[in-house]
N, C-alpha and C positions, 0 to 999 in steps of 0.2 A: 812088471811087463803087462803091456794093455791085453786083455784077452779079447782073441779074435772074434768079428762077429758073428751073429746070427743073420743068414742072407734068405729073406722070405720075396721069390717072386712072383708077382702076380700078372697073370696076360691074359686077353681074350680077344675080344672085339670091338669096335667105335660102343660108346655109351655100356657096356656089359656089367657095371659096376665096381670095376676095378680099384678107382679112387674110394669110394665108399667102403671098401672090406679093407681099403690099403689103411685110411686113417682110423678105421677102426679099430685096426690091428694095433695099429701105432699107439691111439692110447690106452689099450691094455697091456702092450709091453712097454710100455715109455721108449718107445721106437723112433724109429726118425723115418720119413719115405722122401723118397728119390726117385719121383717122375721122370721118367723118362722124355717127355712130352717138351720138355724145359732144354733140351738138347736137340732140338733140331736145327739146321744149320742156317747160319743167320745170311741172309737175304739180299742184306742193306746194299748189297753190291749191282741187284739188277731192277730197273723201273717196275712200278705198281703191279702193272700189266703183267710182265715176264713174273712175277714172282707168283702170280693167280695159275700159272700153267704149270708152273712146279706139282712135281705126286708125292704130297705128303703120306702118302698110305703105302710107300717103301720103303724097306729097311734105309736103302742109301741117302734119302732123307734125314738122316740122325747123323751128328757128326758122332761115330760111335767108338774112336779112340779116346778122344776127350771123357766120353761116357764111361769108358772101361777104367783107363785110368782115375778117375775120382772114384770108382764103386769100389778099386782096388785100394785105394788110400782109407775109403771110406772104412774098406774090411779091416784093416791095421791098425785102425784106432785113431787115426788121423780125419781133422778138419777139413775139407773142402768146402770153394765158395762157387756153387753150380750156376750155370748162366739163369736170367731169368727173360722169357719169351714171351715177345706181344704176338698173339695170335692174328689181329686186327690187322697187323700192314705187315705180317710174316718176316720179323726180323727181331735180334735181340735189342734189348731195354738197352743196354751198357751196367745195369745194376747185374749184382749178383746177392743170392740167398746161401749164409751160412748152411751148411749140415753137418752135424755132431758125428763121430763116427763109433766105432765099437759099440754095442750090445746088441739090440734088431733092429736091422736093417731094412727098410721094407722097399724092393724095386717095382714101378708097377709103370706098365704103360703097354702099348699092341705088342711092343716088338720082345716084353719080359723074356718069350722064352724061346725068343728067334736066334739066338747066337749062342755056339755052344761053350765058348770061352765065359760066357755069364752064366749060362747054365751048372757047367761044373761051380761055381761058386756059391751056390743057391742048395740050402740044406731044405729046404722046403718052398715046392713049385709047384703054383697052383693058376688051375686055367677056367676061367667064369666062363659058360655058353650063353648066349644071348641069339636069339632067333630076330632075324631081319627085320621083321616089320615093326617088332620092339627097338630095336637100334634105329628105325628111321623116324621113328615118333620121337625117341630121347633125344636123338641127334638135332632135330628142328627146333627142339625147346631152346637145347645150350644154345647152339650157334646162332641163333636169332637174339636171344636175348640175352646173355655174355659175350658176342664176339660179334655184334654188328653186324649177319650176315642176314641177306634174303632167304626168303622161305625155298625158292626159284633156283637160288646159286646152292644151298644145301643139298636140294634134290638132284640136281645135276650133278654136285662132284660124289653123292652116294652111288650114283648111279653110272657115276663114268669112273672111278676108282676107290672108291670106300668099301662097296659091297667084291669089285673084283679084286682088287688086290685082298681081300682079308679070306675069300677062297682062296688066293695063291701062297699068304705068306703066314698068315695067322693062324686061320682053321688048324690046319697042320701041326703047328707047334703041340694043339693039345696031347697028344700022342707022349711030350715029356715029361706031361705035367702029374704028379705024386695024388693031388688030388682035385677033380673034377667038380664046380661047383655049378648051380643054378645062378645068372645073371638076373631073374625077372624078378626076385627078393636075395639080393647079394647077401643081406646079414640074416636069413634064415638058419643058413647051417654055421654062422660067423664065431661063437660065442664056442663051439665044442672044438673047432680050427684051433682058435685062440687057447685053448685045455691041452689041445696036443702041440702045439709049438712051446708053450709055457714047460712040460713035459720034457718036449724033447730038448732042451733049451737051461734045462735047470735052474728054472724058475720056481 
């Protein structure tokens, strides 16, 4: 029988380091991670235009059945093959990316620890703080230079929903989280995480 897995969530804010503690995690436990980011709902259905006015910076944004269901396959031991997302024209590839399921699991992305049906599944939940004018600096690196976007159209959607919603729906969430880390060097306290998951984890 597959033994069930280890569910490590990781949430914060736009740019807080999320990815960076999640893959790091992942190769000290020979982890798998499962972005959440890779699940948002695919687009392909309305013009260029209408899909730029879409708020990617709420929960309803994600198609989050699809999501639960593979995190839930995921925990049993089973394969799932998760969508994978062009950021560029906001819609999915048609490809999908294999993940391995059972051992750690690592979920990361804003909304980690926004729903509590994911939450109960999650044996260790952890929330990165990142202070705004760091998140607006990161955020103009990525999205300019991974994701085609102007400097002009970054500052606008931080500023017309990036910074508000993640007051309304993120911030919050820290409140569930087991342990609270620094975003401005994610892998400073990375390495003693990784000692008590391994720990708790029977490793």
């Amino acid at each position: 029988m597959t033994e069930p897995a280890y569910l490590i969530a990781i949430g914060g804010c736009s740019c807080s380091g999320k990815t960076t503690l999640a893959h790091f995690l992942a190769k000290g436990l020979d982890g798998t991670v499962l972005p959440i980011d890779a699940y948002y709902k695919d687009l392909s259905g309305l013009d260029p235009k209408s899909r730029l006015a879409v708020n990617f910076d709420e929960p309803e944004a994600i198609e989050f059945d699809l999501l639960l269901r593979d995190i839930r396959r995921l925990a049993g031991g089973k394969i799932v093959h998760r969508p994978v997302y062009d950021f560029t024209t906001h819609t999915r590839t048609g490809r999908t990316a294999p993940a391995a399921g059972g051992g750690f699991l690592i979920l990361e992305g804003l909304f980690a620890l926004y729903w509590a049906e994911l939450r109960s599944l999650c044996r260790t939940k952890v929330y990165l703080d990142l202070p705004e004018e760091l998140c607006l600096e990161r955020r103009l690196t990525r999205d300019v230079e991974q994701r085609g976007r102007t400097p002009d159209s970054v500052r606008r959607q931080l500023e017309g929903s990036v910074f508000p919603m993640a007051r309304r729906h993120i911030v919050p969430t820290r409140r569930f989280a087991d342990i609270v880390m620094s975003g401005v060097r994610p892998l400073a306290e990375a390495e003693a995480l990784l000692q008590q998951i391994r720990s708790q984890g029977g490793v």
